[in-house]
C-alpha positions as CSV (number, residue, x, y, z in Angstrom):
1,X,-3.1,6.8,-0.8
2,X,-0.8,7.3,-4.0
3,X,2.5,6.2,-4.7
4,X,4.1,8.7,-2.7
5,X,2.6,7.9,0.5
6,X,3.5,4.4,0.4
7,X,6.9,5.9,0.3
8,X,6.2,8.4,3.3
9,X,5.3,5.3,5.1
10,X,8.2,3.5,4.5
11,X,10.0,6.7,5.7
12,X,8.1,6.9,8.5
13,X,8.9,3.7,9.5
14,X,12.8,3.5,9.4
15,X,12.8,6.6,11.5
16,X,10.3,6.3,13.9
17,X,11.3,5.2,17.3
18,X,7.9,4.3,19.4
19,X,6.7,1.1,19.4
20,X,2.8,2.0,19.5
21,X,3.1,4.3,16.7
22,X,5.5,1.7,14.5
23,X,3.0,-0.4,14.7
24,X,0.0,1.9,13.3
25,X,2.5,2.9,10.6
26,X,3.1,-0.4,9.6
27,X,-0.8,-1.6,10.0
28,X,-0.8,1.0,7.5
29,X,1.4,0.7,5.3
30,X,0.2,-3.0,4.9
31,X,-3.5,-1.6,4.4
32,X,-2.5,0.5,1.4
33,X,-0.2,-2.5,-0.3
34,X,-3.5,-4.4,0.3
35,X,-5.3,-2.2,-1.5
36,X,-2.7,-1.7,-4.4
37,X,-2.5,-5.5,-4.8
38,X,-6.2,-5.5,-5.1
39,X,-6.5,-2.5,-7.5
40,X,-3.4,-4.0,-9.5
41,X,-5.9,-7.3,-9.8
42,X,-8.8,-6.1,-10.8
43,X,-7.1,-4.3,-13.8
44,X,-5.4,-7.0,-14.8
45,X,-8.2,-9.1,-14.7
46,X,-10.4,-6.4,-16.4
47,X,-8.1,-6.1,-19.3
48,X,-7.9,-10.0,-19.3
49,X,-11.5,-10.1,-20.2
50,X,-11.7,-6.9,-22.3
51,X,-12.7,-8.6,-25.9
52,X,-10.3,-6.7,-28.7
């Protein structure tokens, strides 16, 4: 997922009106900021350790 679906989520959200699928959207949406936070890590880290 890429910046603009995190968006599309968020979207998604505010608008939907089932319960069952408000859920899956925000399971989602919490899976990709998961794996942002993770990605956003392991660069910083890398480029922490990167000798110059």
């Amino acid at each position: 997922m890429n910046d603009t679906t995190w968006r599309e989520l968020c979207e998604a959200i505010m608008k939907e009106q089932g319960p069952n699928k408000l859920l899956n959207l925000v399971d989602d949406l919490n899976r990709e900021l998961e794996r942002r936070e993770k990605e956003s890590k392991h660069r910083m880290n890398g480029a922490v350790n990167t000798p110059e």
